[in-house]
PyMOL Python script that loads the backbone (N, CA, C, O; Angstrom):
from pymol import cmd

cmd.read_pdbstr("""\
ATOM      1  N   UNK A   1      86.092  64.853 -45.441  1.00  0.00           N
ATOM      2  CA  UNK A   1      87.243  65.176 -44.619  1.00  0.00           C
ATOM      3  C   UNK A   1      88.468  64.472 -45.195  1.00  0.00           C
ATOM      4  O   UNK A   1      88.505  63.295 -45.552  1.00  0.00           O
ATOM      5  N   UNK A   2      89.232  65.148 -45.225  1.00  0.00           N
ATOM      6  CA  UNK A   2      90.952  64.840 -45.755  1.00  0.00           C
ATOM      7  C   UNK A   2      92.135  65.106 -44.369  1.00  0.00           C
ATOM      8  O   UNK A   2      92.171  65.948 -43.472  1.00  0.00           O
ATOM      9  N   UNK A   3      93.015  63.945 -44.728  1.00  0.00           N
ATOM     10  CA  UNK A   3      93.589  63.645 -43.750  1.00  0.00           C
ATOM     11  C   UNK A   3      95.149  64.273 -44.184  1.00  0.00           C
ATOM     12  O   UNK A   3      95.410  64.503 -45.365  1.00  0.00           O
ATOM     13  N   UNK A   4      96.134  64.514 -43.092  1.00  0.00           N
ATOM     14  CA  UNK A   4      97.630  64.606 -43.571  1.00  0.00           C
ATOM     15  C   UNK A   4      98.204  63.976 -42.513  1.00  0.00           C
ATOM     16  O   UNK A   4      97.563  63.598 -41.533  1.00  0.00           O
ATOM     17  N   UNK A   5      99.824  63.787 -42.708  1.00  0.00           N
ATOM     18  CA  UNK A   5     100.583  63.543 -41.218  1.00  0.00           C
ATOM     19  C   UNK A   5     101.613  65.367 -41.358  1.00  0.00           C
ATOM     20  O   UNK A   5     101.950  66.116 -42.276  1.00  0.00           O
ATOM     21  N   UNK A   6     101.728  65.343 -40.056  1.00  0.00           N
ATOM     22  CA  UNK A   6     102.136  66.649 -39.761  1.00  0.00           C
ATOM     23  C   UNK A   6     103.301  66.465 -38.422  1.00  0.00           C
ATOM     24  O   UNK A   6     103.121  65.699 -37.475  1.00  0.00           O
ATOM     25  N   UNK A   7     104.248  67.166 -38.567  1.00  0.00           N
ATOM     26  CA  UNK A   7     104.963  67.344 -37.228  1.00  0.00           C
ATOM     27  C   UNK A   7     104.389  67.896 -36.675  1.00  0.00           C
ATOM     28  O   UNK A   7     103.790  68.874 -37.122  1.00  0.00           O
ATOM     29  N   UNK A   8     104.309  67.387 -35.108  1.00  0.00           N
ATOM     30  CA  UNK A   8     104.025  68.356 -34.119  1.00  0.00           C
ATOM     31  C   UNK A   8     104.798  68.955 -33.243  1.00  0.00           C
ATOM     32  O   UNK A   8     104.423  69.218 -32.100  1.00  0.00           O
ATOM     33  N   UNK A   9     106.085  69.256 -33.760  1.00  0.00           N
ATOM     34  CA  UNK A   9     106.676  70.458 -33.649  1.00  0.00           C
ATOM     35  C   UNK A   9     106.836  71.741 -34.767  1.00  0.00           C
ATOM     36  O   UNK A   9     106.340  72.867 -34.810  1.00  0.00           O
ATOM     37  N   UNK A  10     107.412  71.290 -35.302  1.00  0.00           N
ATOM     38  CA  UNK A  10     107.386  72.406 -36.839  1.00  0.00           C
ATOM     39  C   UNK A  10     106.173  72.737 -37.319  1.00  0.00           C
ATOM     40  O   UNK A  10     105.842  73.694 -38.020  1.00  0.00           O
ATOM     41  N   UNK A  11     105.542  71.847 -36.870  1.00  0.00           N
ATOM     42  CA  UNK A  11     103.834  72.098 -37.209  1.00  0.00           C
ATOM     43  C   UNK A  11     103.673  71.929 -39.917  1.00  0.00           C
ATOM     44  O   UNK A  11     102.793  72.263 -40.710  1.00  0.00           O
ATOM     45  N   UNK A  12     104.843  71.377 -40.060  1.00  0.00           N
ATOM     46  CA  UNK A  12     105.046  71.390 -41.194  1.00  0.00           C
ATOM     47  C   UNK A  12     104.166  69.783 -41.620  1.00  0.00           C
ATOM     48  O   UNK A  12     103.993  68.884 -40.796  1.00  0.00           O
ATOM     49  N   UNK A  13     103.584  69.716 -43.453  1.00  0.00           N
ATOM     50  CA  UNK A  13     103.472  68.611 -42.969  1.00  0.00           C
ATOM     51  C   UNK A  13     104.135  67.714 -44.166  1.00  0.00           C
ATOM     52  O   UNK A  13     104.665  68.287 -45.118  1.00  0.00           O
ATOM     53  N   UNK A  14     104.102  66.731 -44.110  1.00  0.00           N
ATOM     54  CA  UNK A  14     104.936  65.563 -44.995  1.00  0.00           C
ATOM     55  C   UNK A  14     104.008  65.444 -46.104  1.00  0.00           C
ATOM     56  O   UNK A  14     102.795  65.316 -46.272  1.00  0.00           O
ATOM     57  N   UNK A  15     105.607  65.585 -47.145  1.00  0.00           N
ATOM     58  CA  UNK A  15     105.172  65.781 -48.777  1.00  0.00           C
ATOM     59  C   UNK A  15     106.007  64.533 -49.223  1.00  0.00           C
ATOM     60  O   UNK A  15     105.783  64.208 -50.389  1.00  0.00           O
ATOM     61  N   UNK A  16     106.813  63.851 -48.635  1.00  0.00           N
ATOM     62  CA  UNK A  16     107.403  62.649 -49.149  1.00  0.00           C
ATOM     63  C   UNK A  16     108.352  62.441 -47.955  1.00  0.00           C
ATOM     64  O   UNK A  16     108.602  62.974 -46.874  1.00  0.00           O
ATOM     65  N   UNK A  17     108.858  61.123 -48.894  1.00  0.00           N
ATOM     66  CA  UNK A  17     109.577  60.203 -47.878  1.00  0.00           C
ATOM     67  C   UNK A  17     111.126  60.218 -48.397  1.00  0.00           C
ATOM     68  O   UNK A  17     111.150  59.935 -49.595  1.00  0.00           O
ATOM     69  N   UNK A  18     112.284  60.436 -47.919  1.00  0.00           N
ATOM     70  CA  UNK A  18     113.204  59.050 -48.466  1.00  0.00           C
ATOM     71  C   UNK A  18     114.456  58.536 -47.699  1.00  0.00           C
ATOM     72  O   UNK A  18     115.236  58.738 -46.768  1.00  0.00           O
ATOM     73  N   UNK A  19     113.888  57.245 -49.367  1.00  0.00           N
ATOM     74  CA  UNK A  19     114.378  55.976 -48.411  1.00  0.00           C
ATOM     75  C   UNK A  19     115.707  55.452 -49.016  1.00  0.00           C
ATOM     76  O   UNK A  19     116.043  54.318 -49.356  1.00  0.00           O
ATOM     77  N   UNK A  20     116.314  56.572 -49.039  1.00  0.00           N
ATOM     78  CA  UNK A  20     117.464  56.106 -49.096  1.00  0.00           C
ATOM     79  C   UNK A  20     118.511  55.255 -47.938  1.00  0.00           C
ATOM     80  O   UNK A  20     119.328  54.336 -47.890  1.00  0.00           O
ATOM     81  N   UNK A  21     117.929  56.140 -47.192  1.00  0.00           N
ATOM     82  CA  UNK A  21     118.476  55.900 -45.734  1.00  0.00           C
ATOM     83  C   UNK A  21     117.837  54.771 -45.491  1.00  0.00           C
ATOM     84  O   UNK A  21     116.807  54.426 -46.069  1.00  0.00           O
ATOM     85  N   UNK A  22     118.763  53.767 -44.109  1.00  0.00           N
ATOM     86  CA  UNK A  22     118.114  52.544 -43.550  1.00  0.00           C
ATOM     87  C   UNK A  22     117.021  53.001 -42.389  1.00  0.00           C
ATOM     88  O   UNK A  22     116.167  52.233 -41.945  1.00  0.00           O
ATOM     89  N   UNK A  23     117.152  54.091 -42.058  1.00  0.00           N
ATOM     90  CA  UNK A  23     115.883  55.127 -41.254  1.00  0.00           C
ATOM     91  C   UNK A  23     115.137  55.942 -42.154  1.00  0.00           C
ATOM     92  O   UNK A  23     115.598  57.062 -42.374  1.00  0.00           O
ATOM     93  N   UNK A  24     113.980  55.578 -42.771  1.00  0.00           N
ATOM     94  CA  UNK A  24     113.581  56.434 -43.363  1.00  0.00           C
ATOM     95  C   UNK A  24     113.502  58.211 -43.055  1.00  0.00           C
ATOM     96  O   UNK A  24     113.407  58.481 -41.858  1.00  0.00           O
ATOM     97  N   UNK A  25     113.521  58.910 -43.613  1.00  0.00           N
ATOM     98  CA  UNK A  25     113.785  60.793 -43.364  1.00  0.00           C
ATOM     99  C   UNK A  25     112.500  61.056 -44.221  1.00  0.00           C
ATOM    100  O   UNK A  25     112.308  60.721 -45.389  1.00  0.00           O
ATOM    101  N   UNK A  26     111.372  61.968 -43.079  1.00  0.00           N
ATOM    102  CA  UNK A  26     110.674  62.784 -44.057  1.00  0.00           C
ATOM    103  C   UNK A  26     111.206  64.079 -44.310  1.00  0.00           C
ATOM    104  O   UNK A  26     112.082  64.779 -43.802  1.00  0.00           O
ATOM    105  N   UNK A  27     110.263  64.194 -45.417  1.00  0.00           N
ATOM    106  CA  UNK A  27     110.373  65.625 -46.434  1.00  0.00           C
ATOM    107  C   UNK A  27     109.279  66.497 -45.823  1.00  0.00           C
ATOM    108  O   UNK A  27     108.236  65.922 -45.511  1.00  0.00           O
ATOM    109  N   UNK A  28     109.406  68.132 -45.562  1.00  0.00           N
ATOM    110  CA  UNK A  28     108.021  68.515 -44.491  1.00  0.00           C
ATOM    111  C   UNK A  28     108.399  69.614 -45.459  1.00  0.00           C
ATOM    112  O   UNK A  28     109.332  69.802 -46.240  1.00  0.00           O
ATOM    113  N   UNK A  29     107.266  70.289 -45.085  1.00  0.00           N
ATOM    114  CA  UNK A  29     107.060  71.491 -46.135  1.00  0.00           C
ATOM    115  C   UNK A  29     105.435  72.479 -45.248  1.00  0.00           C
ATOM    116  O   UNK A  29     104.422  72.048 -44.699  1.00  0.00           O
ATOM    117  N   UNK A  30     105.914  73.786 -45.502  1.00  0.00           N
ATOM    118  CA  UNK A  30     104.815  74.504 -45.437  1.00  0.00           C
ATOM    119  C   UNK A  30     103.422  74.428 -46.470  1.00  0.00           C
ATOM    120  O   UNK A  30     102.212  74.219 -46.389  1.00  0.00           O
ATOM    121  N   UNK A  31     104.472  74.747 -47.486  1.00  0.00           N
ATOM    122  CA  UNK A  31     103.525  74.595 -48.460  1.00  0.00           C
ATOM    123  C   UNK A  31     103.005  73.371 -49.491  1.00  0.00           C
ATOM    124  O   UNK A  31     102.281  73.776 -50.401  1.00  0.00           O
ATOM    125  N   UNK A  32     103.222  72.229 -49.472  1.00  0.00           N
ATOM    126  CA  UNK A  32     103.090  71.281 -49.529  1.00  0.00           C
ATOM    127  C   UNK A  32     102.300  70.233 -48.836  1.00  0.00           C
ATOM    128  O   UNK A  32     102.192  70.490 -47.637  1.00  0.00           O
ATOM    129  N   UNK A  33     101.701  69.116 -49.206  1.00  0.00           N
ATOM    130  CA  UNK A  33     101.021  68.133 -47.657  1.00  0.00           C
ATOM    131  C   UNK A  33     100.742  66.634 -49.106  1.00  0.00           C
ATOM    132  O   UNK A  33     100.711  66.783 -50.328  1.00  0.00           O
ATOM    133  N   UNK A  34     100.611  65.536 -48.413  1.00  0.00           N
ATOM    134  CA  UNK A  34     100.110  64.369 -48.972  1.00  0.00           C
ATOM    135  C   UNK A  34      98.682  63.982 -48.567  1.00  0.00           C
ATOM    136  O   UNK A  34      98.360  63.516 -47.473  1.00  0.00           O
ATOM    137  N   UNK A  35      98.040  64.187 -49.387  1.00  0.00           N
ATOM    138  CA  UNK A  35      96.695  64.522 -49.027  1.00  0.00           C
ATOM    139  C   UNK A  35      96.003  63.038 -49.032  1.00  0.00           C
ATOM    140  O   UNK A  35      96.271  62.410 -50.057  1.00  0.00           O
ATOM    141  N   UNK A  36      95.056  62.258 -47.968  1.00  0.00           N
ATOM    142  CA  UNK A  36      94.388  61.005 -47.960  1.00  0.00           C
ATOM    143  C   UNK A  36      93.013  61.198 -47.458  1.00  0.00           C
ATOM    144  O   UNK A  36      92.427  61.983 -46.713  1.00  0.00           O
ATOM    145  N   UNK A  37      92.729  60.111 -48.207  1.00  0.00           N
ATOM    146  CA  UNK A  37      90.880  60.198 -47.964  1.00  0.00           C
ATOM    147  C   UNK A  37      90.089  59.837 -47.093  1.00  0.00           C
ATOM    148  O   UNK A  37      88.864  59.906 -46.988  1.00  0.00           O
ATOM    149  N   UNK A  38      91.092  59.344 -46.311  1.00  0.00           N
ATOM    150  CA  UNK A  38      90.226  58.771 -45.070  1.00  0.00           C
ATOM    151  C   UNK A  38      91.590  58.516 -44.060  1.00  0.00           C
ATOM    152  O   UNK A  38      92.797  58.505 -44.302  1.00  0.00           O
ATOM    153  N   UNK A  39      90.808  58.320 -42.833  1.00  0.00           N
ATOM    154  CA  UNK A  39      91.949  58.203 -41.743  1.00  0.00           C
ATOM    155  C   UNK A  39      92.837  56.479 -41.621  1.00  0.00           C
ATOM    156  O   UNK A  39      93.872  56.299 -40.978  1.00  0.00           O
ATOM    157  N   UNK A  40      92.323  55.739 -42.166  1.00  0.00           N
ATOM    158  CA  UNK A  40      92.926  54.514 -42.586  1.00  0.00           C
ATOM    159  C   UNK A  40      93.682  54.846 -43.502  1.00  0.00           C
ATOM    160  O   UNK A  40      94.794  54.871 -42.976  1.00  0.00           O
ATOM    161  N   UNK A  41      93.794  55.150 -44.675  1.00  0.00           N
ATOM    162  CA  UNK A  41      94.469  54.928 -45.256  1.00  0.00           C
ATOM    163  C   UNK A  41      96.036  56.153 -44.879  1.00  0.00           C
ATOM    164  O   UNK A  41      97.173  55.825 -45.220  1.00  0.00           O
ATOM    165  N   UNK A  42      95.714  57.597 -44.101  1.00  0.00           N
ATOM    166  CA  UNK A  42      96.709  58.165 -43.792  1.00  0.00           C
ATOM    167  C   UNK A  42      97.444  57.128 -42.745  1.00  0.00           C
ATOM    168  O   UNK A  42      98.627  56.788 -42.733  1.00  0.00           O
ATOM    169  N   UNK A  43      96.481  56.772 -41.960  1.00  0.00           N
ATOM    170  CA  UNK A  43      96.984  54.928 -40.745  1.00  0.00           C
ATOM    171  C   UNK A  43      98.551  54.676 -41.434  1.00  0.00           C
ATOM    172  O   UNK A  43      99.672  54.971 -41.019  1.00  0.00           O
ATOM    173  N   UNK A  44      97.917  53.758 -43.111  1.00  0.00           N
ATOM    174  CA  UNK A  44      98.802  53.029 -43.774  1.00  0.00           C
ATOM    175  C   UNK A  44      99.792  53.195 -44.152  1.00  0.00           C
ATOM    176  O   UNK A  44     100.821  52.521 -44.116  1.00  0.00           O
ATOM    177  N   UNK A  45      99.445  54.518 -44.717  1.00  0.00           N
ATOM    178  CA  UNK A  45     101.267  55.276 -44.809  1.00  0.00           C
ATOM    179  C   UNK A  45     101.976  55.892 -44.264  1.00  0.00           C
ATOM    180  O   UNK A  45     103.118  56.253 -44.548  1.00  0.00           O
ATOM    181  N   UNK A  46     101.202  56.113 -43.213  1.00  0.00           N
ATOM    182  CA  UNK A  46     102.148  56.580 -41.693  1.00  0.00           C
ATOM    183  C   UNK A  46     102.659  55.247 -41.251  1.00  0.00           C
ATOM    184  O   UNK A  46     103.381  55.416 -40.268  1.00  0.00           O
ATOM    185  N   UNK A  47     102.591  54.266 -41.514  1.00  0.00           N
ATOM    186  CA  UNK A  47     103.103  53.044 -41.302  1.00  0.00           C
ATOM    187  C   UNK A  47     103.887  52.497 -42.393  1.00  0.00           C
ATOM    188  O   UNK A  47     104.315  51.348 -42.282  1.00  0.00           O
ATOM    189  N   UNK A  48     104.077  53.041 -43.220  1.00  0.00           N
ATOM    190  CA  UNK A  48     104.383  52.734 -44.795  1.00  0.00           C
ATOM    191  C   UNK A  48     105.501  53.141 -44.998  1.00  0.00           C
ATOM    192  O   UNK A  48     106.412  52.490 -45.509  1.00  0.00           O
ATOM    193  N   UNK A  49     105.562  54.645 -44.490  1.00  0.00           N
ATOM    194  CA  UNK A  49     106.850  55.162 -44.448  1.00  0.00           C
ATOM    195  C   UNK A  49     107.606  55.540 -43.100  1.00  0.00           C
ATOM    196  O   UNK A  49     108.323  56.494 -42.798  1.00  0.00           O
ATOM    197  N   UNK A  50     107.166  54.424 -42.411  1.00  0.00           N
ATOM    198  CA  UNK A  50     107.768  54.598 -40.784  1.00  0.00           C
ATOM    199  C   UNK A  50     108.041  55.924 -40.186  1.00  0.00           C
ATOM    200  O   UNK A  50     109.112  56.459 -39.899  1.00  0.00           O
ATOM    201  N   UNK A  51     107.124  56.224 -40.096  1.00  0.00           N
ATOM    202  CA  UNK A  51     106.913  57.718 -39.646  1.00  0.00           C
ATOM    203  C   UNK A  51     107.212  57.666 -38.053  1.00  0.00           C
ATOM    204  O   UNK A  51     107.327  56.497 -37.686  1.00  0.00           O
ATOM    205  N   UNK A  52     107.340  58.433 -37.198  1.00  0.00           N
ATOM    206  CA  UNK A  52     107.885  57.925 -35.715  1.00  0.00           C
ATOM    207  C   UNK A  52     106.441  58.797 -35.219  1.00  0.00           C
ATOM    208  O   UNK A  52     105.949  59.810 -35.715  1.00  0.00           O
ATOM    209  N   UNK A  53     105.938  57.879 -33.911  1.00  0.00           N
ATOM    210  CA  UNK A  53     104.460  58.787 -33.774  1.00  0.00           C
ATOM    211  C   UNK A  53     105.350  59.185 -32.962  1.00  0.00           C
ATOM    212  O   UNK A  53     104.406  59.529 -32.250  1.00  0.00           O
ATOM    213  N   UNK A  54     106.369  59.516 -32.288  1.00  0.00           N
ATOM    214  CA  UNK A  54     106.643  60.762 -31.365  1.00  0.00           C
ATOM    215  C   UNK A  54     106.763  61.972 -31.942  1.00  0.00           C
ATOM    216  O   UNK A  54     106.113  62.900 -31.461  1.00  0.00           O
ATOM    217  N   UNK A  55     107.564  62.185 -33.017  1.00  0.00           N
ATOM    218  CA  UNK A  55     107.693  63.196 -33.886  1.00  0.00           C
ATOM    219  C   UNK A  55     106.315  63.824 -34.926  1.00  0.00           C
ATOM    220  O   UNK A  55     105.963  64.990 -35.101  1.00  0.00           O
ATOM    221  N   UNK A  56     105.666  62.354 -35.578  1.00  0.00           N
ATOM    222  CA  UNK A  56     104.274  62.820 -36.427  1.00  0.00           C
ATOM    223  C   UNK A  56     102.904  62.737 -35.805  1.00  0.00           C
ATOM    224  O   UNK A  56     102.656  61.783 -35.067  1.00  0.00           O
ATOM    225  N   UNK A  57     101.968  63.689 -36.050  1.00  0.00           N
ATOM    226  CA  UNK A  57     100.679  62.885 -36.111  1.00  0.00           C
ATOM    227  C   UNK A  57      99.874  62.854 -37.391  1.00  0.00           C
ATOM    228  O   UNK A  57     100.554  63.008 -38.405  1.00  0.00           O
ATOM    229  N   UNK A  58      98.710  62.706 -37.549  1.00  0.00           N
ATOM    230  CA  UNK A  58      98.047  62.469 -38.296  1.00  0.00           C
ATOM    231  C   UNK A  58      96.737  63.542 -38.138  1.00  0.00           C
ATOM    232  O   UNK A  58      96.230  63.318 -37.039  1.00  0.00           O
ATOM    233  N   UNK A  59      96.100  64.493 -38.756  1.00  0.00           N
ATOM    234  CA  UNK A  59      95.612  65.531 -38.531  1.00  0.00           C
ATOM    235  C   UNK A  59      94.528  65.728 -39.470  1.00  0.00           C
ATOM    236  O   UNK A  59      94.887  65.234 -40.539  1.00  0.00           O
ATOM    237  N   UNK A  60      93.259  66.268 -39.572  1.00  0.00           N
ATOM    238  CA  UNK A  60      92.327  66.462 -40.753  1.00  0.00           C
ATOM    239  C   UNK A  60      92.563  67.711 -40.971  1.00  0.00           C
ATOM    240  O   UNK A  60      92.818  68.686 -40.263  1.00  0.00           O
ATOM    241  N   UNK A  61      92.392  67.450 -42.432  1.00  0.00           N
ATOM    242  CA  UNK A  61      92.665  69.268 -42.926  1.00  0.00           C
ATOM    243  C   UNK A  61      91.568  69.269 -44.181  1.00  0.00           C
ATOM    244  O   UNK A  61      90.818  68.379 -44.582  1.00  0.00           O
ATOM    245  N   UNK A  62      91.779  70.592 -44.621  1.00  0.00           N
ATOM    246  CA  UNK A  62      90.270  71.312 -45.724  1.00  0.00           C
ATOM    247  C   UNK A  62      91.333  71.750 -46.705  1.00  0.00           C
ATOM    248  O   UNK A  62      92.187  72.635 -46.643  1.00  0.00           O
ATOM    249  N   UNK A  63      91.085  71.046 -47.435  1.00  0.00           N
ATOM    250  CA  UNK A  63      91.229  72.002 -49.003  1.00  0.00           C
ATOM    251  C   UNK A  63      90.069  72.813 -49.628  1.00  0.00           C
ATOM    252  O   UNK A  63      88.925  72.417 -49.850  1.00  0.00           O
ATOM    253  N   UNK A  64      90.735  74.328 -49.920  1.00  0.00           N
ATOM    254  CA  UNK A  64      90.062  75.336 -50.448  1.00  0.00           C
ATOM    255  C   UNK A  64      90.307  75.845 -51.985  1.00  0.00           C
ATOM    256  O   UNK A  64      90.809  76.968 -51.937  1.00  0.00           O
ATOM    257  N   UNK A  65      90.187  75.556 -52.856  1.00  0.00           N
ATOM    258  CA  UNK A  65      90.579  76.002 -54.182  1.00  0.00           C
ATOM    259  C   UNK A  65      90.171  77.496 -53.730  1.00  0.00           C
ATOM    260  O   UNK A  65      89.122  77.898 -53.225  1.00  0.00           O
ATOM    261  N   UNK A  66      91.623  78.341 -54.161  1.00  0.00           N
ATOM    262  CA  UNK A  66      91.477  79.943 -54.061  1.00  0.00           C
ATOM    263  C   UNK A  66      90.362  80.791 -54.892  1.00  0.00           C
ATOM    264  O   UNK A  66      89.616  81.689 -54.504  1.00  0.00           O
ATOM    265  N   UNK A  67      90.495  80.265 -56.011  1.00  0.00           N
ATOM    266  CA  UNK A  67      89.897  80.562 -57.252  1.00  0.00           C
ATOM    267  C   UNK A  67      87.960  80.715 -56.804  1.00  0.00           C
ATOM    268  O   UNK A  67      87.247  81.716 -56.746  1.00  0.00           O
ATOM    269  N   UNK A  68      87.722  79.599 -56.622  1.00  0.00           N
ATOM    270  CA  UNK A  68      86.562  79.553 -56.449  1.00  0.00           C
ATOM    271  C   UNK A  68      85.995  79.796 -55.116  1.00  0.00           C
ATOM    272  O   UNK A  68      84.789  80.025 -55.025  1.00  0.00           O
ATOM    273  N   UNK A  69      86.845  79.766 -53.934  1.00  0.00           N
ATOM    274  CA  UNK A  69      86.501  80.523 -52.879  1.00  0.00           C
ATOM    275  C   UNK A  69      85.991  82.103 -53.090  1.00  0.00           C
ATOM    276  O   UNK A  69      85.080  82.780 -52.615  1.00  0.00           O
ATOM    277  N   UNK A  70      87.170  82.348 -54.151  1.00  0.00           N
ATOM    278  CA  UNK A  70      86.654  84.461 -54.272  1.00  0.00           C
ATOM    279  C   UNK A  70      84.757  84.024 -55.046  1.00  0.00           C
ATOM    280  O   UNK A  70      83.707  84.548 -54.674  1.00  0.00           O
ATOM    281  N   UNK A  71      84.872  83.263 -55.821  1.00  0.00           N
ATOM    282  CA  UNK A  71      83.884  83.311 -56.908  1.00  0.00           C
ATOM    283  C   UNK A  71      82.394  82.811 -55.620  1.00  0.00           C
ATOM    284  O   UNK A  71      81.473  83.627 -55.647  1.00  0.00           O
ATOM    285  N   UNK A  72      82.250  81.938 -54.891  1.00  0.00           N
ATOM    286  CA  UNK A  72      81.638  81.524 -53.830  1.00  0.00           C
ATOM    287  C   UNK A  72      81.390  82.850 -52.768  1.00  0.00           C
ATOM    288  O   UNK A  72      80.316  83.120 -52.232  1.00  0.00           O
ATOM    289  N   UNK A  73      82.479  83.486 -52.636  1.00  0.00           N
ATOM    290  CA  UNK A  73      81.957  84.688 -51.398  1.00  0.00           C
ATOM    291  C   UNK A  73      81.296  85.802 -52.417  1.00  0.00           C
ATOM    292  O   UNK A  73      80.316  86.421 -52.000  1.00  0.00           O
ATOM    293  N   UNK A  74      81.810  86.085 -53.772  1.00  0.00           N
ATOM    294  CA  UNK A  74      81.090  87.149 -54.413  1.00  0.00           C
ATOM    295  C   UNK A  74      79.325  86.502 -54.833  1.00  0.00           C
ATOM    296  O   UNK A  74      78.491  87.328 -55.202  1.00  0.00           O
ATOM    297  N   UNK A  75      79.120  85.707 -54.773  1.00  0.00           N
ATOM    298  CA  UNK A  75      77.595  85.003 -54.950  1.00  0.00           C
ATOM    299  C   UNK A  75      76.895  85.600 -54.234  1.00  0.00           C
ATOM    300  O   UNK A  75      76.025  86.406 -54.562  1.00  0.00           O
ATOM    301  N   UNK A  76      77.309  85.149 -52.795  1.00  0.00           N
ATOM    302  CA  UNK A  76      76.596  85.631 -51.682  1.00  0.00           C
ATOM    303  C   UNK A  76      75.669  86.701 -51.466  1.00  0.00           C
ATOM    304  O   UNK A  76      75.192  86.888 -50.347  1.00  0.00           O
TER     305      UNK A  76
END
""", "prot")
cmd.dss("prot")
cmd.show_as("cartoon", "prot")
cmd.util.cbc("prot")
cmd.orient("prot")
């Protein structure tokens, strides 16, 4: 299981941070996500990059390589 942080409004999820600003601003994206291996460590950088838990959560998601999904259902 793989973890992301995601708005839960836009439902988009965070591909970076920046810190330019003295408030950090995420970067959200459809197609995009920062992918972590465990739920601690998404923890850390949802804390890392001061993410606001009103605005983010933290969510498990599946990666599917396209490629080998077609090649996996034609086996069958």
């Amino acid at each position: 299981m793989m973890y992301a942080i995601r708005h839960t409004r836009t439902k988009k999820f965070v591909y970076g941070t920046d810190k330019r600003y003295s408030k950090f601003r995420q970067r959200t994206s459809d197609e995009q996500a920062l992918l972590f291996e465990s739920y601690f460590t998404a923890h850390v950088a949802f804390n890392d990059r001061r993410v606001s838990n009103k605005l983010y959560e933290i969510v498990p998601v599946e990666l599917i390589v396209k490629g080998e999904e077609r090649e996996h259902e034609s086996s069958n």
